[in-house]
KEKOL-737075 format. One line per field, with one value per atom (N, C-alpha, C): residue number from 1; residue in one letter; atom name; x, y, z. Coordinates in Angstrom, 2 decimals, always signed. Example, Ala and Ser with C-alpha at 12.3 -4.5 7.8 and 13.67 -1.06 7.14 Angstrom:
! KEKOL-737075
k <- (1_1_1_2_2_2);
r <- (a_a_a_s_s_s);
a <- (N_CA_C_N_CA_C);
xx <- (+13.19_+12.30_+13.20_+12.85_+13.67_+12.90);
yy <- (-5.69_-4.50_-3.30_-2.25_-1.06_+0.03);
zz <- (+7.80_+7.80_+7.80_+7.08_+7.14_+7.87);
END
This chain:
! KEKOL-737075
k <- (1_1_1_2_2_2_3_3_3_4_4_4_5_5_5_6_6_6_7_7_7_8_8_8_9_9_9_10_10_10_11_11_11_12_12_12_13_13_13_14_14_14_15_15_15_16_16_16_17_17_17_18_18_18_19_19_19_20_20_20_21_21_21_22_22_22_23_23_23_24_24_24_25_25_25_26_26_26_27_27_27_28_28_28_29_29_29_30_30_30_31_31_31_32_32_32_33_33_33_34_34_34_35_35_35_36_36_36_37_37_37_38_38_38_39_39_39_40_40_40_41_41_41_42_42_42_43_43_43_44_44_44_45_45_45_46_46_46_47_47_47_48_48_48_49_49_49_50_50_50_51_51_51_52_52_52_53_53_53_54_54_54_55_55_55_56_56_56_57_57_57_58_58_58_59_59_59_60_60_60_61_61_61_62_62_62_63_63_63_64_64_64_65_65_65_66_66_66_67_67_67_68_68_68_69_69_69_70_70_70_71_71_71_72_72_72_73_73_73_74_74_74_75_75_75_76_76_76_77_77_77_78_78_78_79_79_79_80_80_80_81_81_81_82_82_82_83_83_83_84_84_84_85_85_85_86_86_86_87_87_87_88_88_88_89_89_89_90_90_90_91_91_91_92_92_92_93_93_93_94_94_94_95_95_95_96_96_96_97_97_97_98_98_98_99_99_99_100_100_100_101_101_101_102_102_102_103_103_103_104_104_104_105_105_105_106_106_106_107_107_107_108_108_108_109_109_109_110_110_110_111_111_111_112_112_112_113_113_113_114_114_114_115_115_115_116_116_116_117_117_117_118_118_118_119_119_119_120_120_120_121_121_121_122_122_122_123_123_123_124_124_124_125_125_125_126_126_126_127_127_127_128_128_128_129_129_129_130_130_130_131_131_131_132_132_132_133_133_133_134_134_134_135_135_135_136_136_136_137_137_137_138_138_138_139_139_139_140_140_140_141_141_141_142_142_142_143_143_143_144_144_144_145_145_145_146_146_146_147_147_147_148_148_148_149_149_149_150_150_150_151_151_151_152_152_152_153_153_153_154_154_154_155_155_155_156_156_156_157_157_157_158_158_158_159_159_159_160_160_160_161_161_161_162_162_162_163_163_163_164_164_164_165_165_165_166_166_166_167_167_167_168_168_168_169_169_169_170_170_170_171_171_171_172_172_172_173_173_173_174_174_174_175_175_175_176_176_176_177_177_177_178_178_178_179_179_179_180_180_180_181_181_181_182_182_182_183_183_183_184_184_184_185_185_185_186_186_186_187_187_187_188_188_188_189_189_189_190_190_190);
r <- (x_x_x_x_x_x_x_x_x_x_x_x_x_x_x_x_x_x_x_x_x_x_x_x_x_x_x_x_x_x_x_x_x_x_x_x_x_x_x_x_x_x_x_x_x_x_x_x_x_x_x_x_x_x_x_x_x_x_x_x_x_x_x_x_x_x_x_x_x_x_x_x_x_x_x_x_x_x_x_x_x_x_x_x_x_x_x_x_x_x_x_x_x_x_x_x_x_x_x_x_x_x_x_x_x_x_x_x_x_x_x_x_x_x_x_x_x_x_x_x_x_x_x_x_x_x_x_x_x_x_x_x_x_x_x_x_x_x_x_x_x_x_x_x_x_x_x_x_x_x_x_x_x_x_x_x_x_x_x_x_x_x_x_x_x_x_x_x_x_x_x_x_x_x_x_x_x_x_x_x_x_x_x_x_x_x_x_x_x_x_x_x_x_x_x_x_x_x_x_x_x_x_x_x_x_x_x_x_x_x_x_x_x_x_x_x_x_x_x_x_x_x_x_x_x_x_x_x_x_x_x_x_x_x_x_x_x_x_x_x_x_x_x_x_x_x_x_x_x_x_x_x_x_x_x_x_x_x_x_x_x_x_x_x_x_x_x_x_x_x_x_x_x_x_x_x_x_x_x_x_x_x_x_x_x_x_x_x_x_x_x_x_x_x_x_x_x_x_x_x_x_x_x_x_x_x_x_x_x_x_x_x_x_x_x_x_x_x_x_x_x_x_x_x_x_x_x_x_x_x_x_x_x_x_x_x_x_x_x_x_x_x_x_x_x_x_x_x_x_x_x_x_x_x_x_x_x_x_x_x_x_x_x_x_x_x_x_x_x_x_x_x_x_x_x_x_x_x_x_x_x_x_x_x_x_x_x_x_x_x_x_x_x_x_x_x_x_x_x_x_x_x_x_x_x_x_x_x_x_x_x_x_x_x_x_x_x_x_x_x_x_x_x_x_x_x_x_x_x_x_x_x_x_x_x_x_x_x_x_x_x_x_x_x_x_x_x_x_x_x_x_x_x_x_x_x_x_x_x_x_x_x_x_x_x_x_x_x_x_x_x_x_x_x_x_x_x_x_x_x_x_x_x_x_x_x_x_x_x_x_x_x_x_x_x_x_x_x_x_x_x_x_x_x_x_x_x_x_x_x_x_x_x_x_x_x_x_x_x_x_x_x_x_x_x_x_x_x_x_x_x_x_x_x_x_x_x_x_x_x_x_x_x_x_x_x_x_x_x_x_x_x_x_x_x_x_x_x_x_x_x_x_x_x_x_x_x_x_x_x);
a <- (N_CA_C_N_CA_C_N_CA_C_N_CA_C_N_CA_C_N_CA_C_N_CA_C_N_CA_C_N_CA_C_N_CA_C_N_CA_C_N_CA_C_N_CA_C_N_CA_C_N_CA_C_N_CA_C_N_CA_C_N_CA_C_N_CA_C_N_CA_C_N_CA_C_N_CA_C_N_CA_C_N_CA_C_N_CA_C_N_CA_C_N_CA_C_N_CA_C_N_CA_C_N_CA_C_N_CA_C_N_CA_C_N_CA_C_N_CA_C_N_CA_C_N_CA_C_N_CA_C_N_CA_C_N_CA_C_N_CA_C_N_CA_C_N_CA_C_N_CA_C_N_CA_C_N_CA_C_N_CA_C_N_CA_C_N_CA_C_N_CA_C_N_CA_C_N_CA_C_N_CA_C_N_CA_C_N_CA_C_N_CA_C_N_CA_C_N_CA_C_N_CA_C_N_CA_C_N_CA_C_N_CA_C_N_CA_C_N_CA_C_N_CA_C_N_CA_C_N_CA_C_N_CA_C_N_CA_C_N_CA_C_N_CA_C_N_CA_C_N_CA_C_N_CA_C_N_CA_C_N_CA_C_N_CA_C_N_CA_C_N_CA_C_N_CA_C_N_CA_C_N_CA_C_N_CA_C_N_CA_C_N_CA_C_N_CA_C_N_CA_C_N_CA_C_N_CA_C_N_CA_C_N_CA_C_N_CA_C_N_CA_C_N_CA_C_N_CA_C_N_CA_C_N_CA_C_N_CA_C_N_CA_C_N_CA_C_N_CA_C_N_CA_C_N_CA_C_N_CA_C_N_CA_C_N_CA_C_N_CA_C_N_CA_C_N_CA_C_N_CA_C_N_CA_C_N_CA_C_N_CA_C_N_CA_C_N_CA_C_N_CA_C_N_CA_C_N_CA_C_N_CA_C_N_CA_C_N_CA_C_N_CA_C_N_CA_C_N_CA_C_N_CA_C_N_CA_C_N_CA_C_N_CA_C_N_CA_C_N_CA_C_N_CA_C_N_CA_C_N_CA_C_N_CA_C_N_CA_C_N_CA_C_N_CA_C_N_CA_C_N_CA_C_N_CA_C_N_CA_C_N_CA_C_N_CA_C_N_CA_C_N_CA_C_N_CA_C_N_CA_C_N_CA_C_N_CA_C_N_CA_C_N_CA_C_N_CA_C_N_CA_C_N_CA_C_N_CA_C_N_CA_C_N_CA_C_N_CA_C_N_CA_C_N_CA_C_N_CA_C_N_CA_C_N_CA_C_N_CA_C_N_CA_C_N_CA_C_N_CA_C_N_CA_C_N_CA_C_N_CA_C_N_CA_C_N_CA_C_N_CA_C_N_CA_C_N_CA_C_N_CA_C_N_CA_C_N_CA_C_N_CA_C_N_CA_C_N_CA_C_N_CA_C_N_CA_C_N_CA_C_N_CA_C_N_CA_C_N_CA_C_N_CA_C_N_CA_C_N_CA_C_N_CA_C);
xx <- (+103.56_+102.52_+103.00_+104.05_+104.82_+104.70_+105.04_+104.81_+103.38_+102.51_+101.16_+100.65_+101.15_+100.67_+101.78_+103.01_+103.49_+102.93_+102.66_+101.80_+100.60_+99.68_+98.47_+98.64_+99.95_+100.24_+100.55_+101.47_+102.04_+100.65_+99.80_+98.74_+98.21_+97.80_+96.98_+97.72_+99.10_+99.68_+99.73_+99.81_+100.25_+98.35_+97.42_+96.16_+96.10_+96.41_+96.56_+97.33_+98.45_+99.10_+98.73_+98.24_+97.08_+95.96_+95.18_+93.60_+93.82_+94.94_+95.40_+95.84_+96.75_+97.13_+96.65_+95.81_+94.90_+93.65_+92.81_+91.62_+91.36_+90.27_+88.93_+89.33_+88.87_+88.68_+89.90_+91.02_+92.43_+93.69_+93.11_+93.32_+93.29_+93.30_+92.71_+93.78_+93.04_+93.72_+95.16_+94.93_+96.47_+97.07_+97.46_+98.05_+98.57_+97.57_+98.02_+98.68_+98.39_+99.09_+100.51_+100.74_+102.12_+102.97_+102.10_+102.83_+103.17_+102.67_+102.34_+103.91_+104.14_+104.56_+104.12_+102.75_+102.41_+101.13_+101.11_+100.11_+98.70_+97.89_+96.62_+95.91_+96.22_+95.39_+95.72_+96.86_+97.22_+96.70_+96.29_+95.32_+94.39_+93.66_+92.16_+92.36_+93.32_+93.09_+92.96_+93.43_+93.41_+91.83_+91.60_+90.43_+89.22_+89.09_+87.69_+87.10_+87.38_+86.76_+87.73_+87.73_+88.68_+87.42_+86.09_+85.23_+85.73_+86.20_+86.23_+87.68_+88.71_+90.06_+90.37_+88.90_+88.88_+88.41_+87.47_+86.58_+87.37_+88.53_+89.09_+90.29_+90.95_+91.60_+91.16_+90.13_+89.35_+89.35_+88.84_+88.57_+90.48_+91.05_+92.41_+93.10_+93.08_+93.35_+92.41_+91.42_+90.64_+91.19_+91.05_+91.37_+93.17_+93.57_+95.11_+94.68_+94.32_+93.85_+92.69_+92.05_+91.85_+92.49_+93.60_+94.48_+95.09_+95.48_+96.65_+95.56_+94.29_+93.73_+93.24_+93.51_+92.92_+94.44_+95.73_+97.02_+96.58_+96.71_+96.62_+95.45_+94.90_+93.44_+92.71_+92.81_+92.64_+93.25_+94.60_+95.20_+94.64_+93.53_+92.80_+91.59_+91.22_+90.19_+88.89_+88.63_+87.99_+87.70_+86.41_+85.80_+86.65_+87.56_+87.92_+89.75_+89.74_+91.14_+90.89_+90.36_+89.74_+89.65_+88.88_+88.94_+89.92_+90.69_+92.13_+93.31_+92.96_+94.08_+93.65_+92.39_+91.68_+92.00_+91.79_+92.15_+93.83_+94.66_+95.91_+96.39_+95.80_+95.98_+95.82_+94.90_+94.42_+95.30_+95.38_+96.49_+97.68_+98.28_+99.31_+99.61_+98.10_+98.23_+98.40_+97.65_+97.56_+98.66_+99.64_+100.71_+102.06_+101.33_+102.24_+101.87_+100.95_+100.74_+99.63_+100.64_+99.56_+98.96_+99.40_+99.04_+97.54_+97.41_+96.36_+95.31_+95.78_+95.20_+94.31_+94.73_+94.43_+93.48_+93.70_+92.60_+91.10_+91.52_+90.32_+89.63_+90.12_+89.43_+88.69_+89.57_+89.01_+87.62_+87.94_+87.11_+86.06_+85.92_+85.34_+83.59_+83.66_+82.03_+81.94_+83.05_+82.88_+81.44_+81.03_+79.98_+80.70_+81.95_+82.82_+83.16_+82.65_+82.94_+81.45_+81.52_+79.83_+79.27_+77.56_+77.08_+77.93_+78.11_+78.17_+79.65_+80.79_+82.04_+81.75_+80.90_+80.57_+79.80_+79.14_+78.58_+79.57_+80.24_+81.44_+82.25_+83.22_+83.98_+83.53_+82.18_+81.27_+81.22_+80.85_+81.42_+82.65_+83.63_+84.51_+84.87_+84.35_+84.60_+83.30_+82.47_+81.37_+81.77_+83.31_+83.68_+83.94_+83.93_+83.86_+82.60_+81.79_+80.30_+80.25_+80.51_+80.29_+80.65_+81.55_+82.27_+81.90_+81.48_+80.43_+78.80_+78.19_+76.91_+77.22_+78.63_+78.93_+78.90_+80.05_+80.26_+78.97_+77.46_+76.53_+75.91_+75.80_+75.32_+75.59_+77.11_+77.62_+77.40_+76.77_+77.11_+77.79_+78.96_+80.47_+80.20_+79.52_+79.05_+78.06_+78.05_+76.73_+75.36_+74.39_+73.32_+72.66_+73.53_+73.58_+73.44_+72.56_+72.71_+74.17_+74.50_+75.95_+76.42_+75.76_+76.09_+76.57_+75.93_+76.06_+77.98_+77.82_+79.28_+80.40_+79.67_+80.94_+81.14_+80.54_+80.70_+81.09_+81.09_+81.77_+82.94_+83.50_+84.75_+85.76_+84.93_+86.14_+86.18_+85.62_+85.24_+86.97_+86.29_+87.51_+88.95_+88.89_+90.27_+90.92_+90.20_+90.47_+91.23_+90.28_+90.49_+92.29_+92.26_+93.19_+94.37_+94.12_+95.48_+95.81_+95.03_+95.08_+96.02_+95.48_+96.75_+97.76_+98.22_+99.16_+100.63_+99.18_+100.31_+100.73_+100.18_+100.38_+101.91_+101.57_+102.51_+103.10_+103.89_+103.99_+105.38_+105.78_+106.56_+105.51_+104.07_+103.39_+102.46_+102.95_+102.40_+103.31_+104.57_+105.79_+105.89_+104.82_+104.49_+103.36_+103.48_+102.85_+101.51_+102.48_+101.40_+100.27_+100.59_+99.62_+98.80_+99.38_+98.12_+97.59_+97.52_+96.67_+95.98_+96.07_+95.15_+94.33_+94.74_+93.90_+92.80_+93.25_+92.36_+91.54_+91.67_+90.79_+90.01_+89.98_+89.06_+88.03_+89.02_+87.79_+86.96_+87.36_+86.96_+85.87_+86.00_+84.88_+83.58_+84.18_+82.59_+82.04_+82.21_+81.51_+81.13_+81.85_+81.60_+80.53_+80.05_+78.73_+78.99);
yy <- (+96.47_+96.84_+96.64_+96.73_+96.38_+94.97_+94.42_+93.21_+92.63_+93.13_+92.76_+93.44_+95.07_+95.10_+94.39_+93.70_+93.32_+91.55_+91.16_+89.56_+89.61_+91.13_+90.90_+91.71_+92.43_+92.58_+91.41_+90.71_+89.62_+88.45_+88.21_+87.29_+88.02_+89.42_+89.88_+90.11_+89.94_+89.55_+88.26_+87.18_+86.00_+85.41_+86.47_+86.16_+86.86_+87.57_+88.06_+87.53_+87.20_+86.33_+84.84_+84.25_+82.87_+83.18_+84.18_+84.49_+84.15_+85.08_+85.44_+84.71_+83.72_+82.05_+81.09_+80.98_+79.59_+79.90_+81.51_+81.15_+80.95_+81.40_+81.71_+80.07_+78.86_+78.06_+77.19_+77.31_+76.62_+77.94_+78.49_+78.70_+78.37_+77.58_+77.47_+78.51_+78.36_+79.73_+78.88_+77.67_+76.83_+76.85_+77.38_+77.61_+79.06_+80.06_+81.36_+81.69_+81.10_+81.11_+80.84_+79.64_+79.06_+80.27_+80.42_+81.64_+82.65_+83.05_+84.16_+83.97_+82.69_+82.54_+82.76_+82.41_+82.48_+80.96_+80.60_+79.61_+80.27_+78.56_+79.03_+79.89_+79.61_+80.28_+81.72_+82.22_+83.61_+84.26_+83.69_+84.51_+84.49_+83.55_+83.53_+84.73_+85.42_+86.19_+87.33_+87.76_+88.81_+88.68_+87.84_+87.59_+86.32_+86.20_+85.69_+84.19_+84.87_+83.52_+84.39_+83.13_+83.82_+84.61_+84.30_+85.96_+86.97_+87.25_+88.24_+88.71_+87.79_+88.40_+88.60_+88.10_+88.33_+89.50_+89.82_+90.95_+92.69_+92.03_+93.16_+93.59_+92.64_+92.64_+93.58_+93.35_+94.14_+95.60_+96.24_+97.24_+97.89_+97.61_+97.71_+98.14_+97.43_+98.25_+98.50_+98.42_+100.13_+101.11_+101.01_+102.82_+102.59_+102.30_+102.36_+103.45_+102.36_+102.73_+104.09_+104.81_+105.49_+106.85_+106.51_+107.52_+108.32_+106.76_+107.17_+107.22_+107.37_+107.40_+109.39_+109.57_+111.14_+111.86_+111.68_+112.07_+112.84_+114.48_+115.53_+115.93_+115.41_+115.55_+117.25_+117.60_+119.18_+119.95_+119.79_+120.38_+120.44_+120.22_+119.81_+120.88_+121.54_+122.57_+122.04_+121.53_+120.94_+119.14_+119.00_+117.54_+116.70_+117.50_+116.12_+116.15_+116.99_+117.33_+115.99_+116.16_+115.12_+114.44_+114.03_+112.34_+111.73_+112.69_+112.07_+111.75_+112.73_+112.27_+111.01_+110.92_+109.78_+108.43_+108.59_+107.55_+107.10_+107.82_+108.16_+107.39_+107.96_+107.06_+105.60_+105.38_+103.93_+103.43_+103.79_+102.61_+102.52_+103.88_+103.89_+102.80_+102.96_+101.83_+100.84_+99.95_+99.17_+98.43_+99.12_+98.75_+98.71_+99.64_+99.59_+98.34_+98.11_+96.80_+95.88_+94.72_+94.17_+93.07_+92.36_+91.68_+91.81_+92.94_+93.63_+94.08_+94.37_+94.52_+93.09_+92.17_+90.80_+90.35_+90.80_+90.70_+91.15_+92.36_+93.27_+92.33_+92.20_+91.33_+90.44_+89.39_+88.11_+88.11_+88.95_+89.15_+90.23_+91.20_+92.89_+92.04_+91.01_+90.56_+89.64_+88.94_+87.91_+87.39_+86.49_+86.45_+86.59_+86.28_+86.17_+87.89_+88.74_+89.99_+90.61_+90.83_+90.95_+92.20_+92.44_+93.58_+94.73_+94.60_+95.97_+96.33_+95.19_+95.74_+96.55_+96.02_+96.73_+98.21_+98.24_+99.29_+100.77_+99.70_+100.76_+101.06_+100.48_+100.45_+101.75_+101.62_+102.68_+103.96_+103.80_+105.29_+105.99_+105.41_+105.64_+106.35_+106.12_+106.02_+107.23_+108.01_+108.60_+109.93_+110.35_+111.79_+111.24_+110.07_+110.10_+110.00_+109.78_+109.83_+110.69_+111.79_+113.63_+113.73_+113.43_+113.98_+113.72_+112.93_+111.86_+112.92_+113.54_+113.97_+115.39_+116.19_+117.55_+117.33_+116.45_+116.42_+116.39_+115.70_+115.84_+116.96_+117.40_+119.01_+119.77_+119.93_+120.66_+120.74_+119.82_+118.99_+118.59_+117.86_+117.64_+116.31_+115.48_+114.04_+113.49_+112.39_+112.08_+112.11_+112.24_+111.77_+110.83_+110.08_+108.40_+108.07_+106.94_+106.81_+106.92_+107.78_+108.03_+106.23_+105.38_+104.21_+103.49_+103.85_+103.21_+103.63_+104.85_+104.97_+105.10_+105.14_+104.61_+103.20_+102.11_+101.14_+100.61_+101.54_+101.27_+101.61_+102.86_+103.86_+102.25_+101.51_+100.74_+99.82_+99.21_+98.22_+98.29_+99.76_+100.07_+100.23_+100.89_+101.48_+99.69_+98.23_+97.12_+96.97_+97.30_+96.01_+96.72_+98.04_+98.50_+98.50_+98.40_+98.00_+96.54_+95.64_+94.40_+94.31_+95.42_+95.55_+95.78_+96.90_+97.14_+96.25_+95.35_+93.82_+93.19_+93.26_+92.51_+93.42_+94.45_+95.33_+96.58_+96.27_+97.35_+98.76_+98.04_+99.35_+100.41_+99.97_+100.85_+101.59_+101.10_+102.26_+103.16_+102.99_+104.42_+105.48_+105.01_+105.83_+106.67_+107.97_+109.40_+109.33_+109.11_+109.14_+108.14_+107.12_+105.81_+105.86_+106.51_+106.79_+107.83_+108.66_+109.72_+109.10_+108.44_+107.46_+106.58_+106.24_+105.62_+105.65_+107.04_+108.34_+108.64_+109.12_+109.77_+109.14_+107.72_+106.50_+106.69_+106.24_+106.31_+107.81_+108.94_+110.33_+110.12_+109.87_+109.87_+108.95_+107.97_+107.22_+107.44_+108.79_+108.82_+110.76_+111.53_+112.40_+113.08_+114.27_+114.53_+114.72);
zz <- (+139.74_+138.78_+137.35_+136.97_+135.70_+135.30_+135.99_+135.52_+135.50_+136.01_+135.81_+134.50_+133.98_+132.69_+131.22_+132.03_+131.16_+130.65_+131.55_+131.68_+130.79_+130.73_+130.48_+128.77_+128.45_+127.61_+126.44_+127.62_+126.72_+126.00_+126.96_+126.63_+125.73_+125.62_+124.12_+122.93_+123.08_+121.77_+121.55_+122.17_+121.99_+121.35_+121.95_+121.69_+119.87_+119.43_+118.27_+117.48_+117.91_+116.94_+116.33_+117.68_+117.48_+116.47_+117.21_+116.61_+115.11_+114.21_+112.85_+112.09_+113.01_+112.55_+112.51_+113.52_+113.72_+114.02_+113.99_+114.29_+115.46_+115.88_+117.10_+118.10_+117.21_+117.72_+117.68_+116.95_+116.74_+117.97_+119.07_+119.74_+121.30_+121.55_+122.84_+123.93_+125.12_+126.02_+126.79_+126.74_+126.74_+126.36_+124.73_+123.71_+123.82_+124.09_+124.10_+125.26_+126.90_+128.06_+127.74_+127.43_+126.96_+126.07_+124.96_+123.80_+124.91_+125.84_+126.97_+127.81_+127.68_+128.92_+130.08_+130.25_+131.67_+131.88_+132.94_+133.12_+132.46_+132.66_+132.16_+132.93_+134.60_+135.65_+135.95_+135.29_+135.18_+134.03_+133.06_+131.64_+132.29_+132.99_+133.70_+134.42_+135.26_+136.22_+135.48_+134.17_+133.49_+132.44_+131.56_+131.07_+131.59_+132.11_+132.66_+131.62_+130.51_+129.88_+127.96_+127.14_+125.49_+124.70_+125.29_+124.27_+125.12_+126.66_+127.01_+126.50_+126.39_+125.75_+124.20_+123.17_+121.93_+121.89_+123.02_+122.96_+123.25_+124.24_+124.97_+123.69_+122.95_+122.08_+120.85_+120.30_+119.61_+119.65_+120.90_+121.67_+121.76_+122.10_+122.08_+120.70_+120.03_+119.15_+117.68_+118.07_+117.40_+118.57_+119.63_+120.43_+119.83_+119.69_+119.21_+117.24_+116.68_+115.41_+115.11_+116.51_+116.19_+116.54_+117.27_+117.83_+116.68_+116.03_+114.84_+113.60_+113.29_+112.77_+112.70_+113.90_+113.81_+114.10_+113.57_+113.62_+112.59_+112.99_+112.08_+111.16_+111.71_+111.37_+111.67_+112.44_+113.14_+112.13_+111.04_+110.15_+108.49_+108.86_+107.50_+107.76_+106.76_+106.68_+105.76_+105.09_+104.23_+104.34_+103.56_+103.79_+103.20_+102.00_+101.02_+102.32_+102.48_+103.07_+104.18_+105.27_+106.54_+106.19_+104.76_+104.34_+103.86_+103.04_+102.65_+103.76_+104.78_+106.07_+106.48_+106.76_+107.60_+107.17_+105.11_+104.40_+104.67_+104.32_+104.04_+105.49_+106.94_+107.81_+108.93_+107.54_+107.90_+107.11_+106.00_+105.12_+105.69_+105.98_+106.94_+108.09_+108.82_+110.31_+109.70_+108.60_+108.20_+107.81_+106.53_+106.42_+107.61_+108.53_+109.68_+110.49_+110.41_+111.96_+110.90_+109.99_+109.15_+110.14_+111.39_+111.90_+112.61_+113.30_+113.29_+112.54_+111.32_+109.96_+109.84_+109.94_+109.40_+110.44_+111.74_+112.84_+112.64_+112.52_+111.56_+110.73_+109.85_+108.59_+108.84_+109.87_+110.00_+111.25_+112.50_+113.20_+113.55_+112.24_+112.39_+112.66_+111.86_+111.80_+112.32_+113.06_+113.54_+114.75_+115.03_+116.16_+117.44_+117.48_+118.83_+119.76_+118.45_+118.92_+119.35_+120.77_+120.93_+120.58_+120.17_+120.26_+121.38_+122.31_+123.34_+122.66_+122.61_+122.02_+121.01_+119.80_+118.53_+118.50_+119.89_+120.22_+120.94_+121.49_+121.96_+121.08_+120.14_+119.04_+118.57_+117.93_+117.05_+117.49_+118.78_+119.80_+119.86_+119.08_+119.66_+117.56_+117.16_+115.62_+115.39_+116.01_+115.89_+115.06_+115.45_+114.53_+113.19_+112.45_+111.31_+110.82_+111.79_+111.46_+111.48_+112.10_+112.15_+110.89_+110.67_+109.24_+108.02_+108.11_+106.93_+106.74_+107.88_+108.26_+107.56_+107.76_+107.86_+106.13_+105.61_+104.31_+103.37_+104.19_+103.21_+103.53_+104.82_+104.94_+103.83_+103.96_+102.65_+101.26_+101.08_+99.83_+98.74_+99.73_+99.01_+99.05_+100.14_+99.67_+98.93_+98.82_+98.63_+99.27_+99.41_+100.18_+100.48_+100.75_+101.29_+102.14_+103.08_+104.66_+105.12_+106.03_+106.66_+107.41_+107.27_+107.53_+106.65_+105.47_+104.31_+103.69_+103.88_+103.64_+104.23_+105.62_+106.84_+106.24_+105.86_+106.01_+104.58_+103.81_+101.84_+102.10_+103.18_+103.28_+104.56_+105.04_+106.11_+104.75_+104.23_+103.35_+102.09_+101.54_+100.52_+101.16_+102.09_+102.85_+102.94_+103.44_+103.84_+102.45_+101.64_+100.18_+99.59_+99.61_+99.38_+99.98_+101.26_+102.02_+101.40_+101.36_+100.88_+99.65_+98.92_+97.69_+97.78_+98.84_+99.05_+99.89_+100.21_+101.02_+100.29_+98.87_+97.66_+96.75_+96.93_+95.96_+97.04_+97.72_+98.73_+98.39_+97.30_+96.59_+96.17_+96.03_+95.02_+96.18_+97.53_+98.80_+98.63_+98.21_+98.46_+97.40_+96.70_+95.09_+95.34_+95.57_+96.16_+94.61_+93.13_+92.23_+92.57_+92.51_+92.54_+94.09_+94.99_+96.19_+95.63_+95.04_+94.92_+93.38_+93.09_+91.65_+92.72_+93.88_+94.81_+95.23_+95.61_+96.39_+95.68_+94.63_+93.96_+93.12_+92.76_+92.81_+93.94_+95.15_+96.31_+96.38_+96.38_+96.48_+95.39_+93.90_+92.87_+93.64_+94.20_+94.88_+95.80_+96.89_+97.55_+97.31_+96.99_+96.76_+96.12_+95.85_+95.16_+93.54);
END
């Protein structure tokens, strides 16, 4: 059994590392088998066809990213508190696994990632929608469609990690994340 999750391991990195380098279509599953070290007819036995292993890839790590996304999250009493962990640990993943990071980017909208993945993904991401809903209950947010700023809050958290790939001494600077923060905090807050 080990070696069957190590085979099907190996093909969704070798599929991530392609996707990020060469793109959807400068991948073929010959290319990623080989990176795999395993034949083509052994990726077939694990993914079926490359939307189903772009698709499964996807799904993989968001549930990874939202694991480490809700790390200490329960230790936060307040809306701005939850959003600053939440923030604080995406940049974190981000700068931690930029390869992944870059997956994100290139394929979050992609067409290759289907409705039902995107539908599941979203399910799986629904307590920041809670949190987003609670924060305008309160009225510590704005009163904005809760879509609207789920989708300004992945948007900014992206652009900023982005900076930080650029200047990554100025992630280890406690002042300059909290000049970050509190940029992002002024735009969605009430």
């Amino acid at each position: 059994m080990g070696k069957v999750v190590d085979k099907r391991a190996a093909v969704l990195d070798a599929a991530l590392r392609l996707f990020t380098e060469q793109g959807f279509h400068g991948s073929p599953t010959s290319r990623i088998a080989k990176e795999a070290g395993i034949g083509t007819g052994t990726l077939f036995h694990y993914f079926k066809t490359k939307e189903e292993l772009i698709n499964r890839l996807y799904l993989e790590i968001k549930s990874e990213l939202i694991t480490d996304l809700s790390a200490g999250l329960e230790e936060e009493r307040t809306i701005r508190g939850k959003i600053r962990r939440l923030w604080l640990n995406s940049l974190k993943w981000g700068m931690d696994n930029p390869e992944k990071s870059r997956f994100f980017s290139q394929f979050s909208s992609s067409p290759y990632i289907s409705a039902l993945t995107r539908e599941e993904a979203t399910e799986h991401l629904r307590f920041m929608h809670d949190l987003i809903d609670e924060g305008k209950r309160q009225d510590v947010l704005k009163d904005m469609p809760t879509d609207l700023i789920f989708d300004f809050t992945c948007g900014v958290v992206q652009g900023t990690t982005q900076h930080f790939f650029e200047y990554p001494d100025k992630f280890r600077d406690e002042d300059y994340l909290e000049m970050a923060f509190t940029m992002f905090w002024d735009s969605i807050r009430r």
